[in-house]
NUMAR-339233 format. One record per atom (N, C-alpha, C): x, y negated, z negated; atom name; residue in three letters; residue number from 1. Coordinates in steps of 0.1 Angstrom, whole numbers, always signed. Layout:
% NUMAR-339233
- X	Y	Z	CA	Ala	NUM
...
//
This chain:
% NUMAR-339233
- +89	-323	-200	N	Unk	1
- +84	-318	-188	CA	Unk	1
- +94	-310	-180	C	Unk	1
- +90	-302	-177	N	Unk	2
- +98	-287	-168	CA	Unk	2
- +97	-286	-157	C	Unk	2
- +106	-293	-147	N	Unk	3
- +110	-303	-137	CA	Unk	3
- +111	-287	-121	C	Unk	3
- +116	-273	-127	N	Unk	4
- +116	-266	-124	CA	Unk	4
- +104	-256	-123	C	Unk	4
- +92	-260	-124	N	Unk	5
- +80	-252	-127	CA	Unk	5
- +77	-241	-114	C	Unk	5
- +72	-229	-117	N	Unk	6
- +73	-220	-111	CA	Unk	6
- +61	-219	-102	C	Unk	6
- +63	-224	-86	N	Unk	7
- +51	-226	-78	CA	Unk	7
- +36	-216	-86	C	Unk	7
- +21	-219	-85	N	Unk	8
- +20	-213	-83	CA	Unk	8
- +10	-203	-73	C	Unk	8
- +10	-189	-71	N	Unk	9
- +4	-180	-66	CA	Unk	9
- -11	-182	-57	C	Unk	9
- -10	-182	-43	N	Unk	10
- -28	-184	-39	CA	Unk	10
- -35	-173	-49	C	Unk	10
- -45	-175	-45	N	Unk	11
- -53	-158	-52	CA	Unk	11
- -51	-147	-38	C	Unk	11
- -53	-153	-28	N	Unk	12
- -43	-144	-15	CA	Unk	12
- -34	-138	-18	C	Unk	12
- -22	-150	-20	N	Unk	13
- -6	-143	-20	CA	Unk	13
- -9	-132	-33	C	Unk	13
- -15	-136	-42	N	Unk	14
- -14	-124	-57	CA	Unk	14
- -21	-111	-49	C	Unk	14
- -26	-112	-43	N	Unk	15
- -39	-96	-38	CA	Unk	15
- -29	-91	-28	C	Unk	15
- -23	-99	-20	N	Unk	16
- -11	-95	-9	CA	Unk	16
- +0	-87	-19	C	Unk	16
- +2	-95	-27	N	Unk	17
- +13	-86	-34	CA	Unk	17
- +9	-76	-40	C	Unk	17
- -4	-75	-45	N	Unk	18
- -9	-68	-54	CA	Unk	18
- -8	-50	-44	C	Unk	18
- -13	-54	-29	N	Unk	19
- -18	-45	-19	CA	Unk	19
- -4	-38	-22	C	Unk	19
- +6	-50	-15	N	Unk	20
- +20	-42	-15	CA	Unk	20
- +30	-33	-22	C	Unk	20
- +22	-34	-36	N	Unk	21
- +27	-28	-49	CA	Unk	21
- +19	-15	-45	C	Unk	21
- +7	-14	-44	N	Unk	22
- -2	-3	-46	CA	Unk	22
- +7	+7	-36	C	Unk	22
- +8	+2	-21	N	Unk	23
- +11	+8	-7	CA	Unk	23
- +24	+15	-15	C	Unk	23
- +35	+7	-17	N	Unk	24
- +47	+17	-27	CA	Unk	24
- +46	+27	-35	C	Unk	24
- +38	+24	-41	N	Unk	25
- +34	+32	-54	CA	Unk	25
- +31	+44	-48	C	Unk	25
- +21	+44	-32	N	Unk	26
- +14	+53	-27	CA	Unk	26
- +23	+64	-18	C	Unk	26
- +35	+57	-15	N	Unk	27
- +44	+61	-3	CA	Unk	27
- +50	+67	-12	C	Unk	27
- +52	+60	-24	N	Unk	28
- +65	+69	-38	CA	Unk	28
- +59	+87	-37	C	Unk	28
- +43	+84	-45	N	Unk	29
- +36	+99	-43	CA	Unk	29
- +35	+106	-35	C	Unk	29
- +36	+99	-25	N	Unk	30
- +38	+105	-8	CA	Unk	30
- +46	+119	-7	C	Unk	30
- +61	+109	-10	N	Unk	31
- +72	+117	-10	CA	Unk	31
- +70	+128	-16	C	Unk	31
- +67	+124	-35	N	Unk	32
- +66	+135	-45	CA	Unk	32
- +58	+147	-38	C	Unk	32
- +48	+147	-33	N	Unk	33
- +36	+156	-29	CA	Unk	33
- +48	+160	-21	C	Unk	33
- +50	+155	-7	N	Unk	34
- +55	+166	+2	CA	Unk	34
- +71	+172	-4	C	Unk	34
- +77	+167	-11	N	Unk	35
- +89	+180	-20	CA	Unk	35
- +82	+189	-28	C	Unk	35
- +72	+184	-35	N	Unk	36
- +65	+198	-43	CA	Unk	36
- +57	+210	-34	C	Unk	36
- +53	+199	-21	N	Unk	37
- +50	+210	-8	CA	Unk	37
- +59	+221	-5	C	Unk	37
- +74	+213	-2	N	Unk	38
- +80	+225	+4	CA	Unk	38
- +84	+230	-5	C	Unk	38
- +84	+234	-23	N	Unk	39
- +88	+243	-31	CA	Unk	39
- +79	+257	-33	C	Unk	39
- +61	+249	-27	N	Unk	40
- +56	+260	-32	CA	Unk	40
- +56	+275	-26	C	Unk	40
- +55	+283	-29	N	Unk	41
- +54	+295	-23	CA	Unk	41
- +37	+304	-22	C	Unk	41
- +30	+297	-32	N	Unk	42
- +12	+305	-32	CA	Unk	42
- +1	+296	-26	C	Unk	42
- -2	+309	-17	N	Unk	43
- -13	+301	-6	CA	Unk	43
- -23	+289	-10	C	Unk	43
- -31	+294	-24	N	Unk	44
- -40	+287	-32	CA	Unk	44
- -33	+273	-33	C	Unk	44
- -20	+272	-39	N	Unk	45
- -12	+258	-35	CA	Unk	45
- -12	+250	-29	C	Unk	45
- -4	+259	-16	N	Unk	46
- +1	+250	-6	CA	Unk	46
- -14	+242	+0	C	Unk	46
- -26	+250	-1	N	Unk	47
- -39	+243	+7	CA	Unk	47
- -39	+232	-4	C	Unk	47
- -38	+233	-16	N	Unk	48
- -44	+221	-26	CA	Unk	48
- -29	+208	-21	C	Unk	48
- -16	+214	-19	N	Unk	49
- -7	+204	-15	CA	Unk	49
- -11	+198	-5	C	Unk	49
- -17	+208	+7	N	Unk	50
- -20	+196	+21	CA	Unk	50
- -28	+190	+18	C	Unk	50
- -40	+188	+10	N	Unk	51
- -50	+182	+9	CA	Unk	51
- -49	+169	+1	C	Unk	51
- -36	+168	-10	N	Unk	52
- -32	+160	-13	CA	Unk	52
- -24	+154	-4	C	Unk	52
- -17	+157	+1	N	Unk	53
- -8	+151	+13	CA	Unk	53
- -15	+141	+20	C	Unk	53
- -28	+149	+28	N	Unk	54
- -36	+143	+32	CA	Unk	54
- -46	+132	+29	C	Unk	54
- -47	+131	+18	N	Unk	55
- -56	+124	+11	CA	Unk	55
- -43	+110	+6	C	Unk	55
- -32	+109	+7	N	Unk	56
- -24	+101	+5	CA	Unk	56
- -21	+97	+14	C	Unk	56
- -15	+98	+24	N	Unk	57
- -17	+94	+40	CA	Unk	57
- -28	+85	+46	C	Unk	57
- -38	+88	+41	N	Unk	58
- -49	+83	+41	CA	Unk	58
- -50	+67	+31	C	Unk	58
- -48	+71	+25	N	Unk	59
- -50	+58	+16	CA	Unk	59
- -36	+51	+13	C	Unk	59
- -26	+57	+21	N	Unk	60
- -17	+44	+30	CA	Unk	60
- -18	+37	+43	C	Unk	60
- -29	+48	+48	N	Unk	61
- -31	+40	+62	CA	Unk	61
- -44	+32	+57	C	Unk	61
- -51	+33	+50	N	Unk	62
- -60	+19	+44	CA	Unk	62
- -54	+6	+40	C	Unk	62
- -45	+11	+32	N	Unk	63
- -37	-3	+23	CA	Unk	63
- -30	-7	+39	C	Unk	63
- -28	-1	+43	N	Unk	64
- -17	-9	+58	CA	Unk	64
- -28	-16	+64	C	Unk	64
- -36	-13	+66	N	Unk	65
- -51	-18	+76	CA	Unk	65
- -57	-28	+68	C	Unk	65
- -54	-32	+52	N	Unk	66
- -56	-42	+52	CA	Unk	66
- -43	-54	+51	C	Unk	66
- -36	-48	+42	N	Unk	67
- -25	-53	+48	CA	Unk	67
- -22	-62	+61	C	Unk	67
- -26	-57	+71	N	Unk	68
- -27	-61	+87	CA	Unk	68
- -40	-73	+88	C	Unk	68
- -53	-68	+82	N	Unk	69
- -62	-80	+81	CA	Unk	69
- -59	-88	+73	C	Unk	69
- -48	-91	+66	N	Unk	70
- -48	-100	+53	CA	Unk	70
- -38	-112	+66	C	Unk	70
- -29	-103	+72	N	Unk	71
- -23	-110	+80	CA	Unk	71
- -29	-119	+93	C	Unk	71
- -36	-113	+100	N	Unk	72
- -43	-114	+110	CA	Unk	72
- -54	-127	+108	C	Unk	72
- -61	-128	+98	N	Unk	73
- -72	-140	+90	CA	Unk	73
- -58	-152	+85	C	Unk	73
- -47	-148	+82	N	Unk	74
- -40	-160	+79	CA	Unk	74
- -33	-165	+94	C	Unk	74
- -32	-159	+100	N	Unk	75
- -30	-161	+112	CA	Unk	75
- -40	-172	+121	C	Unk	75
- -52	-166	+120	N	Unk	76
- -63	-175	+123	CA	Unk	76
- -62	-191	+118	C	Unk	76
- -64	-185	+101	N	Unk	77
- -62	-200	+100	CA	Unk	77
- -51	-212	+99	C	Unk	77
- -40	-207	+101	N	Unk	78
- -28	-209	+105	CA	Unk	78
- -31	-221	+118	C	Unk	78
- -37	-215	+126	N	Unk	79
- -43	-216	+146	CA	Unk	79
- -48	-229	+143	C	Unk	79
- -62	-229	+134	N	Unk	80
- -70	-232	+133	CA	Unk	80
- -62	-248	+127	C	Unk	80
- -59	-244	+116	N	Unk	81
- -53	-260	+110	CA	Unk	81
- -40	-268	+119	C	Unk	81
- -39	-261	+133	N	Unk	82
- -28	-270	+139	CA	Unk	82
- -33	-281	+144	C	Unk	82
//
């Protein structure tokens, strides 16, 4: 018997981590986008770079907003079970 067993995981905490991996991943591309932004020189580009910019921005301020609801509901019941 393995006296050291490895707690495990809500299906919460796994999706919380899961969010937090994604949001990285997304912030990582973030960056990549805006240094290939400021290399480009052709108009046709630079509009497809902001639009990617944009569209990443975006779907880090999602992952944050739930992020924040994930918090916010555990919070609740937190309240709730005192």
């Amino acid at each position: 018997m393995n006296i050291l067993r490895k707690a495990e995981i809500s299906p919460v905490q796994k999706q919380r981590e899961e969010l937090i991996k994604e949001l990285r991943d997304t912030q990582r591309l973030l960056k990549q986008a805006e240094m290939l932004f400021e290399m480009t020189v052709e108009d046709d580009l630079i509009e497809a770079r902001i639009y990617h910019i944009k569209s990443l921005a975006k779907h880090q301020d999602y992952l944050i907003a739930l992020l924040k609801g994930m918090e916010q509901k555990s919070d609740e019941k937190t309240f709730v079970n005192i």
